[in-house]
C-alpha positions in Angstrom: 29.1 -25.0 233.9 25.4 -24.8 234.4 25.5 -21.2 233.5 27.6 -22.1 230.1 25.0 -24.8 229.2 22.0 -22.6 229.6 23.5 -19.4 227.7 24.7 -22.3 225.0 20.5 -23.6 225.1 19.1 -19.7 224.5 21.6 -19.1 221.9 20.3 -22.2 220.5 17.3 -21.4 221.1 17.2 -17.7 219.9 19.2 -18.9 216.7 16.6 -21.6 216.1 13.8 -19.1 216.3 15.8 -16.8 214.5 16.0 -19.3 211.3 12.2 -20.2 211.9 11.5 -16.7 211.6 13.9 -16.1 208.7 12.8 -19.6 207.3 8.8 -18.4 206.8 8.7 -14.9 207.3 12.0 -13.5 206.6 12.6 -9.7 206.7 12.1 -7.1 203.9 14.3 -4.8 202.3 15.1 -2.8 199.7 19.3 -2.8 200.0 19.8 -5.3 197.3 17.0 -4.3 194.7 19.5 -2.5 192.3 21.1 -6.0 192.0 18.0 -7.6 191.1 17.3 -4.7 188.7 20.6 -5.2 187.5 20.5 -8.9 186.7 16.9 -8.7 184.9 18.6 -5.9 182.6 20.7 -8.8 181.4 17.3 -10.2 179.6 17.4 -6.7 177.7 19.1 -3.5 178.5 16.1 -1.7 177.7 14.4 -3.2 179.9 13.6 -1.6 183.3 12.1 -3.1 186.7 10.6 -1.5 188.9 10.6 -3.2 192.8 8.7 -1.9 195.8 10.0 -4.1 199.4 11.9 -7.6 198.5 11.0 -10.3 201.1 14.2 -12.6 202.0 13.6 -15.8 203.0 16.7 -17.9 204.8 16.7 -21.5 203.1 18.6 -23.3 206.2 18.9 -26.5 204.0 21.1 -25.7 201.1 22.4 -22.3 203.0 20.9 -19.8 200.5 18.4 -16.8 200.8 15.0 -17.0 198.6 14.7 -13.4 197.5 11.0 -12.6 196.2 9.2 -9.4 195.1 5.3 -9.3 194.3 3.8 -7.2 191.9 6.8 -5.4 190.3 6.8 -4.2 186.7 8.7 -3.6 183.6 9.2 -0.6 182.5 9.9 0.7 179.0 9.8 4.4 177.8 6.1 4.9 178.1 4.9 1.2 178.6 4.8 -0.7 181.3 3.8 -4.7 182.2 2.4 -6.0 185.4 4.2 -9.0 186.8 3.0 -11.6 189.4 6.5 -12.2 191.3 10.2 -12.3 190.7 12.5 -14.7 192.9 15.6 -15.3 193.1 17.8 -17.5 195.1 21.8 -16.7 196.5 24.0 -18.2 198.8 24.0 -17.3 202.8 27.7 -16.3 202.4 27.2 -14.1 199.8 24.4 -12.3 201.9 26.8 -12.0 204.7 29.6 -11.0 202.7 27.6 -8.4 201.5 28.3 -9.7 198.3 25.1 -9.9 195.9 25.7 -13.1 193.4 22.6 -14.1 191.6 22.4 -17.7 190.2 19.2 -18.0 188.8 16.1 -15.7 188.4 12.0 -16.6 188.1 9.7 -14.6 186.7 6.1 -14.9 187.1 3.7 -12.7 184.8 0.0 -11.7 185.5 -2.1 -12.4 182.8 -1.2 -10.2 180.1 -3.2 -8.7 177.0 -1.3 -10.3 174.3 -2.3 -6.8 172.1 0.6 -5.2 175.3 2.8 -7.7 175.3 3.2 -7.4 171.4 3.5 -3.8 172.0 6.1 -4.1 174.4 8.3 -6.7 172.5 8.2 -4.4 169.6 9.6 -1.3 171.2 12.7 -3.6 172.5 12.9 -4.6 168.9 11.0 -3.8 166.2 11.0 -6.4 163.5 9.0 -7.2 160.6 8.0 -10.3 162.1 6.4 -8.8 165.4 5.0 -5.8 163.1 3.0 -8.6 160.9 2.4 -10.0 164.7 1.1 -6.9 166.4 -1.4 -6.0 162.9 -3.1 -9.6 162.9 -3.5 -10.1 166.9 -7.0 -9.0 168.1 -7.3 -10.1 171.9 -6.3 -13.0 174.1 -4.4 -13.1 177.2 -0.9 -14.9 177.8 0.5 -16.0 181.0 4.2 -17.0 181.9 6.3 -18.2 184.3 10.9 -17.5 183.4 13.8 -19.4 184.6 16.4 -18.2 184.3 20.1 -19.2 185.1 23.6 -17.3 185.4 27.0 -18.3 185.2 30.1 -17.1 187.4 30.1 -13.8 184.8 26.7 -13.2 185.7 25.4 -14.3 181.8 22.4 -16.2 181.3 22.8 -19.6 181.0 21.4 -21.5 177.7 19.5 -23.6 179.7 16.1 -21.5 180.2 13.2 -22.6 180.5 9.6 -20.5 179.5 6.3 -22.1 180.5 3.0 -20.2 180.1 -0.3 -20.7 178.4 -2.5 -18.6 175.7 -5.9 -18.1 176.2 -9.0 -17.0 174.1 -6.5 -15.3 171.6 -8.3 -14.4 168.4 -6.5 -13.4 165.1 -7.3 -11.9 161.7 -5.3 -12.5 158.9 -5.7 -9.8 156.0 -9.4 -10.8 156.7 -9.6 -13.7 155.2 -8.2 -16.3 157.8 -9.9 -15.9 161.6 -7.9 -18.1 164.2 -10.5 -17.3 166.9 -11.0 -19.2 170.6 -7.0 -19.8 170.5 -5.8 -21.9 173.7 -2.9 -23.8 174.3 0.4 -24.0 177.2 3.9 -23.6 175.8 7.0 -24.5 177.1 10.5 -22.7 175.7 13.6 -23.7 176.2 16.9 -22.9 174.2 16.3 -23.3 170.2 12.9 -25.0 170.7 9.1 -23.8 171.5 6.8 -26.6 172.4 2.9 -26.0 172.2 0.5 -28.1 173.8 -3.0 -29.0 174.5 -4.0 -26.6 171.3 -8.0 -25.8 170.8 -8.9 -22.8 168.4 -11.3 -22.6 165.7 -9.8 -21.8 162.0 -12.7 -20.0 160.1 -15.1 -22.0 161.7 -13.4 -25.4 161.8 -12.6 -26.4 165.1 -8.9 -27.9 166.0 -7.2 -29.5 168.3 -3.7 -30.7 168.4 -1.7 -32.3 171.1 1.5 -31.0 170.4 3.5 -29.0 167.9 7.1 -28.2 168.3 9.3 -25.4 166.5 13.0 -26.2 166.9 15.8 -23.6 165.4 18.5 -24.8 163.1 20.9 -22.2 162.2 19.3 -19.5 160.2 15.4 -22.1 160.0 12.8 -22.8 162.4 12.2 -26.8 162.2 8.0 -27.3 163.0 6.5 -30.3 163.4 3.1 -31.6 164.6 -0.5 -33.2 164.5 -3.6 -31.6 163.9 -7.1 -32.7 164.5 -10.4 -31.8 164.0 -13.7 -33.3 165.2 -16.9 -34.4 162.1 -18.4 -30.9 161.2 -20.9 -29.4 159.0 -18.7 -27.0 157.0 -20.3 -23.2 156.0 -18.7 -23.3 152.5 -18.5 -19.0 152.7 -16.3 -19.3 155.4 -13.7 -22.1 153.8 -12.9 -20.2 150.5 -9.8 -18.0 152.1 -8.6 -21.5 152.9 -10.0 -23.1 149.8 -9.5 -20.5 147.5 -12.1 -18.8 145.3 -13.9 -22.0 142.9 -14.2 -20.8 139.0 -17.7 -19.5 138.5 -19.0 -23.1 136.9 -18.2 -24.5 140.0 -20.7 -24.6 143.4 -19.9 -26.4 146.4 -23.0 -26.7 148.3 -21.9 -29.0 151.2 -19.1 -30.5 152.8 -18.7 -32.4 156.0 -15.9 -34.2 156.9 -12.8 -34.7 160.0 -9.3 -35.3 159.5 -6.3 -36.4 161.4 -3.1 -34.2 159.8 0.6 -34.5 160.9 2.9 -32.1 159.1 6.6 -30.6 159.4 8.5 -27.9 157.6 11.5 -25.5 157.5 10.1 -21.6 157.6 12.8 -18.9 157.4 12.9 -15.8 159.3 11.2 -14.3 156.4 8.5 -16.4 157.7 9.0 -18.3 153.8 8.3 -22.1 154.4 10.2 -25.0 153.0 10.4 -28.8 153.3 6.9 -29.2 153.2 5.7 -32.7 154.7 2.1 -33.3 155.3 0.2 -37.0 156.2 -3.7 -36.5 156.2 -6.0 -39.0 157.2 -9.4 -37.4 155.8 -12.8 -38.6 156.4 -15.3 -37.0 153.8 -18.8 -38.0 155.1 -20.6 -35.4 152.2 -19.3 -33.3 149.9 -22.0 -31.8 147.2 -21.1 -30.3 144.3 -24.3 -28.8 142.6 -22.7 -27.3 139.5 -19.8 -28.2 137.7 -18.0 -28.0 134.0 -18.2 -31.7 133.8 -21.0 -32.4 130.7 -21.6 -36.2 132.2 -25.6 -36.1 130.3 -24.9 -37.7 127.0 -23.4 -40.5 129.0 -25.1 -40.8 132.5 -28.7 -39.8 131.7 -29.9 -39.5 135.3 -26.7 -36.9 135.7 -28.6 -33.7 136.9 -25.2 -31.3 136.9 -24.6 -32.2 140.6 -22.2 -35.2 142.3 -22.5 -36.1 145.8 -19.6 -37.7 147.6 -20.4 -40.0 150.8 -18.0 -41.7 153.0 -15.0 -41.5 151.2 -11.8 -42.6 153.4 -9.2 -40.5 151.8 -5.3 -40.4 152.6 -3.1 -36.7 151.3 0.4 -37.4 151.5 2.9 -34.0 150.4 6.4 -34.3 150.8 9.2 -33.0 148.2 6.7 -30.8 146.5 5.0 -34.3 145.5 1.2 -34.2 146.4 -0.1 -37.8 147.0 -3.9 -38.2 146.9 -5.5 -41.7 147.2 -9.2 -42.5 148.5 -12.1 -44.5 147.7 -16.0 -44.2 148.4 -19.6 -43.8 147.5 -20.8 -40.9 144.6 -24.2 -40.7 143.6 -25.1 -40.0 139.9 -28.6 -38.6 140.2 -30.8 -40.7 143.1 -28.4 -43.9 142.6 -25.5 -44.7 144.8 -22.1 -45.9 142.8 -18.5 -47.1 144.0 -15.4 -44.6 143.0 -11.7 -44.8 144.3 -9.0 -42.8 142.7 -5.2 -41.8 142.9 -3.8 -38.8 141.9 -0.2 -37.6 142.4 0.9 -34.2 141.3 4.7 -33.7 141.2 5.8 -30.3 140.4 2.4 -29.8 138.0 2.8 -33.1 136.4 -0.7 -34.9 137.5 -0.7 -38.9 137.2 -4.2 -40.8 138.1 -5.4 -43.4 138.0 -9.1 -44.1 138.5 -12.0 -46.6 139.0 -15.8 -46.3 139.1 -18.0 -48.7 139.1 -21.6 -48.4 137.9 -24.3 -50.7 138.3 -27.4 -48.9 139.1 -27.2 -46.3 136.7 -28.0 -46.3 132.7 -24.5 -46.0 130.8 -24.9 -44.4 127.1 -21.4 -44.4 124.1 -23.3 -42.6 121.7 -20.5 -42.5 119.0 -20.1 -46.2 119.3 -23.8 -46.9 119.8 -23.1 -48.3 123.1 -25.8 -49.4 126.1 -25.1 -50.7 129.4 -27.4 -53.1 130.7 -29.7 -51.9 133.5 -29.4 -54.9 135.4 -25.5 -55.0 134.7 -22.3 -53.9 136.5 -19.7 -51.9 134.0 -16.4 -50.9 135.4 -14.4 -48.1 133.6 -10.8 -47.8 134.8 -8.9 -44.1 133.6 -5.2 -44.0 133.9 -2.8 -41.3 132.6 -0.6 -38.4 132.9 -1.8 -34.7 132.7 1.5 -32.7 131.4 2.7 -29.4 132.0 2.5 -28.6 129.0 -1.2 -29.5 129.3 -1.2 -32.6 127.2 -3.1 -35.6 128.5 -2.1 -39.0 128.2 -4.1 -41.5 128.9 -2.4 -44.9 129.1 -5.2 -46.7 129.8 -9.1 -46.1 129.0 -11.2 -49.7 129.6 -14.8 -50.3 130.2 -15.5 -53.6 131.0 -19.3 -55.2 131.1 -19.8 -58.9 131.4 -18.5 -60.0 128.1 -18.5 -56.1 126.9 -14.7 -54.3 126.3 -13.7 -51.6 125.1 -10.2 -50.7 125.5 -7.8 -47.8 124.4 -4.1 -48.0 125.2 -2.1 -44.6 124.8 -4.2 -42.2 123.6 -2.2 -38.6 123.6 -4.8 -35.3 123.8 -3.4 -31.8 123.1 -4.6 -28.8 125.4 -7.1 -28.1 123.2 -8.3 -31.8 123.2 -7.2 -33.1 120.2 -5.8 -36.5 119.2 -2.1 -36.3 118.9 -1.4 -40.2 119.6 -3.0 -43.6 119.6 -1.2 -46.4 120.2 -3.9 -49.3 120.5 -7.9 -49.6 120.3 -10.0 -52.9 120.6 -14.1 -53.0 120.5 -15.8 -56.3 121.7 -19.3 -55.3 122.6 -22.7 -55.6 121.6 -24.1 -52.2 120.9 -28.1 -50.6 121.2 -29.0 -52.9 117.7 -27.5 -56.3 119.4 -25.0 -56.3 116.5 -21.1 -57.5 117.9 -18.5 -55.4 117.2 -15.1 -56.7 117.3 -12.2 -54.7 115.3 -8.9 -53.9 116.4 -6.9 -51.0 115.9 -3.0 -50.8 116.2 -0.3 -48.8 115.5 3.0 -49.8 113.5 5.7 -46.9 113.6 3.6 -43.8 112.3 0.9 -45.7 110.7 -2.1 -47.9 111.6 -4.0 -51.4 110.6 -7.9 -52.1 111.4 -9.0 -55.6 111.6 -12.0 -57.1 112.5 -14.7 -59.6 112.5 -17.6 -56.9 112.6 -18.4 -54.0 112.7 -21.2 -51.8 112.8 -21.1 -48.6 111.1 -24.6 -47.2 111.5 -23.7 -44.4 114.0 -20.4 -43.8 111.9 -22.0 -43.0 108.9 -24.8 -40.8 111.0 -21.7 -38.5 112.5 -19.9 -38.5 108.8 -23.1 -37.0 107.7 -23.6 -34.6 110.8 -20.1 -33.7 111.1 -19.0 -30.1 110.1 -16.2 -29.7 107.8 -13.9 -27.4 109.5 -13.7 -29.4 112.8 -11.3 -32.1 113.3 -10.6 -34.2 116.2 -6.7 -34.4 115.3 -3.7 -32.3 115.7 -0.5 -32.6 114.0 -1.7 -35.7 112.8 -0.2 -37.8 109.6 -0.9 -41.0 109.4 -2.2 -43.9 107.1 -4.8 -46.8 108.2 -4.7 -50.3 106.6 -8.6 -51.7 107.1 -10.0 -54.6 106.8 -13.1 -56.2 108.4 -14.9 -59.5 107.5 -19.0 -57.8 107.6 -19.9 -54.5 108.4 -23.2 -53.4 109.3 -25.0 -50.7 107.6 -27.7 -50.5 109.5 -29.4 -53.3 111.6 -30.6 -55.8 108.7 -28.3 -54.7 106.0 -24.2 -55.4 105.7 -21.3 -55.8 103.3 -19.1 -58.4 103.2 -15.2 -58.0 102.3 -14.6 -54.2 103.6 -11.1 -53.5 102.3 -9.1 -50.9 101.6 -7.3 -47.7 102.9 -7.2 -44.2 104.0 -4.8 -41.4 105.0 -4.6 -38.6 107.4 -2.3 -35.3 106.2 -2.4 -32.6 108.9 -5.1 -33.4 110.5 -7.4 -33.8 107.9 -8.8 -36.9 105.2 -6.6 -36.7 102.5 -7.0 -39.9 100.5 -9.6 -42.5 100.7 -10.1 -45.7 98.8 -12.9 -48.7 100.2 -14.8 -51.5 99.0 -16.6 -54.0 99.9 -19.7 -56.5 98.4 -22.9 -56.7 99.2 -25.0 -60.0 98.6 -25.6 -61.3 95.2 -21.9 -59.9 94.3 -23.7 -55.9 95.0 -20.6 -53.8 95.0 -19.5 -50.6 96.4 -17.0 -48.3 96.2 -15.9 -44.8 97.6 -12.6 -42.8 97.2 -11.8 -39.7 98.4 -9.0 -37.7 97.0 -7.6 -34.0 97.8 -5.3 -32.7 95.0 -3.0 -30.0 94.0 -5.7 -27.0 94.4 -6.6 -28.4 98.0 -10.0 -29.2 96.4 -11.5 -32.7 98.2 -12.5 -34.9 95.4 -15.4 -37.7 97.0 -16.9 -40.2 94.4 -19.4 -43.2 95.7 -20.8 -45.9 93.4 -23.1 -48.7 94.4 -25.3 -51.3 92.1 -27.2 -51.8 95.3 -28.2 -48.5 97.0 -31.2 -49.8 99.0 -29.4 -50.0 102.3 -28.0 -45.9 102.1 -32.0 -44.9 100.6 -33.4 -46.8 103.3 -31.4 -44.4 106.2 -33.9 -41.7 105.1 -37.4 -42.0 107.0 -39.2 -40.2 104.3 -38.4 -42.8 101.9 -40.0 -46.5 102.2 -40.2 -49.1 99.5 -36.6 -47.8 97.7 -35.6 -50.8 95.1 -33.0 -51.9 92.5 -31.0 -48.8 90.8 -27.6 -47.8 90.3 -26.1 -45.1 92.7 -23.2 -42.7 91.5 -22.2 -39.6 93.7 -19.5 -36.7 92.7 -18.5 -34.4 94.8 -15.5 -31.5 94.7 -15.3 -29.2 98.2 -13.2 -26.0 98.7 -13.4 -23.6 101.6 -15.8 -25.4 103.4 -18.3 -25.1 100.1 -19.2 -28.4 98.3 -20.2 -28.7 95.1 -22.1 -32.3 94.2 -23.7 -34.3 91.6 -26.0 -37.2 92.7 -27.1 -39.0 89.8 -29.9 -42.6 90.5 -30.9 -44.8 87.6 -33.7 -47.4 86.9 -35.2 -47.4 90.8 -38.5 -47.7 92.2 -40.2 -45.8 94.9 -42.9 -46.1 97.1 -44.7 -44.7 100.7 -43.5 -41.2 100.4 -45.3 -38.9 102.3 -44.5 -35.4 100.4 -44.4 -36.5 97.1 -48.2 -38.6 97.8 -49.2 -35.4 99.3 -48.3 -33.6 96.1 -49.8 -35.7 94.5 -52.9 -36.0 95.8 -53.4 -32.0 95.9 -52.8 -32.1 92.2 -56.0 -34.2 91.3 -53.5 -37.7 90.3 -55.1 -39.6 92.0 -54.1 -42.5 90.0 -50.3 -42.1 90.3 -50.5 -41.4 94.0 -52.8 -44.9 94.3 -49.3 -46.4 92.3 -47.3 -44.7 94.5 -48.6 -46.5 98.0 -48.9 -49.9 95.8 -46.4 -51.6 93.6 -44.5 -48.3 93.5 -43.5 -45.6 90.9 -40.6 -46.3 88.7 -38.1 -43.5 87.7 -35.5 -44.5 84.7 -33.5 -41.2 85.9 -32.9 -39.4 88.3 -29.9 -36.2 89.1 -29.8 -33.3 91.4 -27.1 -30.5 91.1 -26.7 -29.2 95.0 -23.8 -27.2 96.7 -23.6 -27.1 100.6 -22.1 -24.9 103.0 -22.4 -24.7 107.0 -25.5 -26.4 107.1 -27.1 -24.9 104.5 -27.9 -27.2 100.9 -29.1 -24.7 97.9 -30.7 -27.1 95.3 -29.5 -25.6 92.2 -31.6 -28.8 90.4 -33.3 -32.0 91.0 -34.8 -33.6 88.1 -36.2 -37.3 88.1 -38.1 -39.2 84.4 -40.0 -41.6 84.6 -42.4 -44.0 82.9 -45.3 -42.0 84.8 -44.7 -38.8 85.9 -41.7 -36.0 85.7 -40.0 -33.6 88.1 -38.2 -31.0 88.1 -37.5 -28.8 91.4 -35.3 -26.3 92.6 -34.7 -24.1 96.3 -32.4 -24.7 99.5 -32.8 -26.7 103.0 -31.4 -25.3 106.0 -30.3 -28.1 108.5 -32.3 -28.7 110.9 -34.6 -25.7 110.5 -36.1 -24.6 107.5 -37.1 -26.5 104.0 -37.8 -24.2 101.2 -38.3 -25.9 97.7 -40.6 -25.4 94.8 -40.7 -26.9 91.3 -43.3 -28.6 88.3 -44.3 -31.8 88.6 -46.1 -33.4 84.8 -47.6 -36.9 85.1 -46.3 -38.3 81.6 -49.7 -37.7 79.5 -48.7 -34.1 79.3 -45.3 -34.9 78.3 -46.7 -37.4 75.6 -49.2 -34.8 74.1 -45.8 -32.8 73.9 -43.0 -35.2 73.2 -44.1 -38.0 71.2 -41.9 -40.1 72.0 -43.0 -40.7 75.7 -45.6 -44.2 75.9 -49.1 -43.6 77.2 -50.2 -45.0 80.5 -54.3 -44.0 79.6 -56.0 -44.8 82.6 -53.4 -45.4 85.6 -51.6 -42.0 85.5 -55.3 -40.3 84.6 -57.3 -42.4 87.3 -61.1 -42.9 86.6 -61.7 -39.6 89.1 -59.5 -36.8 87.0 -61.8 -36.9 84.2 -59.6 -35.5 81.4 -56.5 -35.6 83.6 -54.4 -32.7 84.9 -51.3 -30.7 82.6 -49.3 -30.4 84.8 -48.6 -28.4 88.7 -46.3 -26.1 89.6 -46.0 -26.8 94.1 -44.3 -25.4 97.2 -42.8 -26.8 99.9 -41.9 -24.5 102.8 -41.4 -24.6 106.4 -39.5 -26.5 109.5 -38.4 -30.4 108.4 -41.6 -31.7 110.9 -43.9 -29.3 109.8 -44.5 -29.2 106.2 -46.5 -26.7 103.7 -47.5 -27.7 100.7 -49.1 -25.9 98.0 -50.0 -26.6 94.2 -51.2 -24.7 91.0 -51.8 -25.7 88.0 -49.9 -25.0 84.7 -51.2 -25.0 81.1 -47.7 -25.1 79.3 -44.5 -26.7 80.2 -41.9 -24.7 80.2 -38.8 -24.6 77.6 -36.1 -25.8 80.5 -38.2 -28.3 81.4 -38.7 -29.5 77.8 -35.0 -29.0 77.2 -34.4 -31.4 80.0 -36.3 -34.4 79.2 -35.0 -34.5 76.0 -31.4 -34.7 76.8 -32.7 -37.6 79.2 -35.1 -39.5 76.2 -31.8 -38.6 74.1 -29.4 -40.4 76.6 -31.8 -43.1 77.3 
């Protein structure tokens, strides 16, 4: 019994030790490699593993062998990939048995060269995908560890799982996009990759995003994630393949911001992305823009061309196509710091914003309504409106609010070139540059308009009327007529009419019929109709029996008084043809004419001239003017003490050229009778015997002035001829 015992203890014993041995060292072998061969050719059947010894290690609990093999490789045609280890468990019985079941199957790679690996999962298959793939990768190494599992027919099992990590990958896309320091772990499983702990730099801009998963859906890939970046100092070279390449009058300078993105979309396997969502949280510390298209002058005057951003907390939403951009901080306008927010939604290219800025520090110029903001004031202008397809703006609402300031235009509809289309309301309640109020209102009824008011001041209207050229209009497709009527309107800062009345039409796009009128103190009148007829000609007549307040726009003439005022005009082509006829007026202060006169020796007139002022009984000038340029084709004024008659052209804003005879009215008496003498005052007690008569020139840039004079012994027979249609219609 002893003996049975002690055999049954060394059998235990040996068996024990056996195990132990089996347990941590096991034994090697190379019987059962084509099995394990066999079973990784299930993966692919190209592929082909190549196994030196297999260790086999007994697992006593769970009665399965641990099969592992170090450093084998995969083999395919010419290529080949180093692996770490391959293991593999199967049960004791099936060892015995001599019957080689694998259940599951771990592979362990060495750090690969993702360039190889790319390589290698092309020549299993070769799609378009890895082809794109394999020409964008540039280095990096990738690490992973398989699991695989079998079912009783020896198939893989759907429920895989793929761990490994990237690191120091670096891509080039068609060398405009560089992914570059690329590092992250994966995880893939059946129909899903998971990517975590990502750090890479995109063109320069560092990321980081926690996770990002890519799940597939029938024939899509479903991606999700956050991305994240840390506050940088942008090189703006480097953003343009992401940004785009800016139109050439448009120079970014600076931009520094951070941003917190989430996103998720659908991408085919044609790699074509749909079901684009995107939530960014952007911080824009500076963003300089140091040219731009945007002429701001005329309105800021401390605009320089360039428009800093700072601090602006901005929120990007895209989802459906729809592009949702809201955010609010600081711009400068020159050296001073102002408050903007903004929102602007673009669905499928139609753009909807909506706008506010407020400006305090800054100067804030209206020239065409002769409008001044207060330096020590806050204005707030508010934009809102639609930019079409079609690339018609709308805007719904334009307001710019100043203490008790307003101006306000509801519904004003701008063709792509910028013309007005559509205006539905307009109201002015300000105090402009000359402290006058202005307070009208426009509005539309069906296709036409009424204008009423208390005031109005029409000083810088009647400066554009006169500046404006002819063949520009600010309409398109525009017909309508405008009922006015406003209590006083301003002239200019001390003069006004009372009663402003009337009408005026727009037919495509242009004035076609004008009639006002309105009264000026002491029951003045004036009047003004324009009219185009049948032969397209524009037929403009003005009377007034109190032209003081239009003489006294012109510097060059001071001390303008009493007269009657009748203008004709008929223009065609863009070439006008006018009469401007002035009767029993006085004139005084003008700085030409006392120059001419003083060169010519009458001394006496010009001393009349700069007193009580020289009276004319008539006065007409024949003119035609096209694109700036006025030929004078007469200009003839009578008076009591002197004559003139003068001819030549004015180019705006450039040259004067005129020339012409000037006769003090002694002359004119020793050759038309019928003229009275003044004796002394037109001679002066320095002219001695008096002067005939001058002939002058007048040449040279509007602020710079030549004038030259020569005397004349005989008058000459159109000269003649007109005075005495004058003394005859006198």
């Amino acid at each position: 019994m002893k003996r049975i015992i002690k055999i049954l203890i060394i059998l235990i014993i040996t068996l024990t030790a056996i195990v132990i041995y089996l347990s941590i060292y096991g034994i090697k072998t190379e019987k059962f490699n084509n099995e394990i061969i066999k079973n990784v050719s299930k993966i692919n059947k190209k592929i082909n593993l190549s196994l030196n010894e297999v260790n086999y290690l007994l697992n006593p609990l769970n009665f399965s062998i641990n099969i592992s093999a170090k450093n084998p490789k995969i083999l395919l045609e010419d290529k080949s990939l180093d692996l770490r280890e391959v293991t593999s468990n199967i049960l004791l019985k099936s060892f015995i048995n001599n019957q080689f079941s694998i259940d599951d199957l771990k592979i362990s790679t060495k750090e690969i060269q993702i360039k190889d690996l790319i390589s290698l999962t092309r020549a299993i298959e070769g799609s378009p995908q890895l082809f794109v793939l394999d020409n964008i990768a540039r280095e990096g190494l990738i690490s992973a560890n398989i699991n695989l599992t079998f079912d009783l027919d020896g198939e893989i099992k759907n429920n895989y799982q793929i761990n490994g990590a990237v690191k120091k990958a670096k891509f080039n896309i068609f060398n405009k996009v560089e992914i570059d320091d690329l590092n992250l772990s994966f995880n893939i499983s059946n129909n899903q990759l998971t990517l975590r702990k990502i750090e890479t730099n995109l063109n320069s801009i560092k990321l980081k995003s926690p996770l990002i998963k890519i799940e597939k859906k029938k024939d899509t890939f479903f991606v999700d994630g956050r991305v994240a970046n840390e506050e940088q100092n942008f090189d703006i070279n480097k953003l343009k393949p992401i940004l785009g390449d800016l139109p050439n009058n448009i120079k970014i300078e600076k931009i520094d911001f951070n941003f917190i993105n989430t996103f998720s979309f659908n991408v085919s396997k044609k790699l074509k992305l749909n079901d684009l969502k995107l939530e960014t949280n952007l911080n824009l510390k500076n963003f300089q823009i140091v040219k731009n298209p945007l002429n701001l002058k005329p309105f800021l005057p401390n605009y320089t061309g360039q428009i800093k951003f700072e601090d602006h907390e901005v929120k990007i939403i895209l989802t459906k196509g729809t592009l949702d951009i809201k955010g609010n901080g600081d711009i400068y306008i020159g050296d001073e710091l102002e408050q903007l927010s903004y929102s602007i939604i673009n669905n499928d290219g139609k753009i909807t914003f909506d706008t506010k800025l407020n400006i305090t520090k800054n100067p804030l110029i209206i020239n065409f309504l002769d409008y001044k903001k207060k330096k020590e004031n806050s204005s707030e202008i508010l934009l809102k409106g639609i930019y079409k397809k079609n690339k018609e703006l709308i805007f719904e609402n334009i307001s710019m609010t100043e203490k008790n300031n307003q101006i306000l235009i509801k519904d004003l509809l701008l063709s792509k070139n910028f013309k007005i289309k559509d205006l539905d309301y307009v109201k002015l309640n300000y105090r402009n540059k000359n402290d006058l109020l202005n307070n009208v209102e426009l509005k539309k009824n069906k296709s036409n308009y009424s204008i009423n008011g208390k005031s109005f001041d029409a000083t810088q209207f009647i400066n554009n009327s006169m500046n404006d050229d002819e063949n520009t209009t600010i309409f398109e497709n525009f017909n309508s007529k405008f009922d006015i009527k406003i209590d006083t309107t301003y002239i200019n800062k001390n003069d006004y009419t009372k009663n402003l009345a009337g009408n005026f039409t727009y037919k495509d796009n242009k004035l076609n019929l004008l009639n006002l009128a309105s009264t000026f103190s002491k029951n003045k009148k004036m009047n003004l109709s324009i009219e185009t007829n049948t032969q397209n000609e524009t037929i403009t007549k003005f009377f007034s029996n109190y032209p003081k307040p239009l003489i006294k726009r012109y510097d060059f003439i001071k001390g303008f008084e009493e007269g009657y005022l009748n203008f004709n005009s008929i223009k065609k082509d863009g070439v006008s043809n006018s009469v401007l006829v002035i009767d029993n007026f006085k004139v005084k202060e003008v700085p030409i004419f006392a120059k001419l006169l003083s060169l010519a020796s009458l001394q006496g007139i010009a001393d009349l001239l700069t007193g009580e002022g020289i009276r004319f009984t008539d006065f007409e000038m024949i003119y035609s003017s096209e694109k700036g340029l006025t030929n004078i084709e007469e200009m003839y004024a009578i008076g009591p003490a002197i004559s003139i008659l003068m001819d030549g052209y004015i180019e705006s804003k450039k040259l004067v050229s005129l020339r012409g005879t000037l006769v003090p009215a002694t002359t004119i008496n020793r050759s038309i009778s019928s003229i009275p003498l003044l004796g002394k005052i037109l001679i002066g007690e320095k002219t001695g015997e008096g002067v005939f008569g001058v002939s002058f020139k007048i040449k040279g840039p509007p602020k710079n002035l030549s004038t030259t004079v020569n005397p004349i012994k005989t008058l000459t027979p159109r000269f003649i001829t007109r005075t005495l249609e004058k003394i005859k219609k006198n």
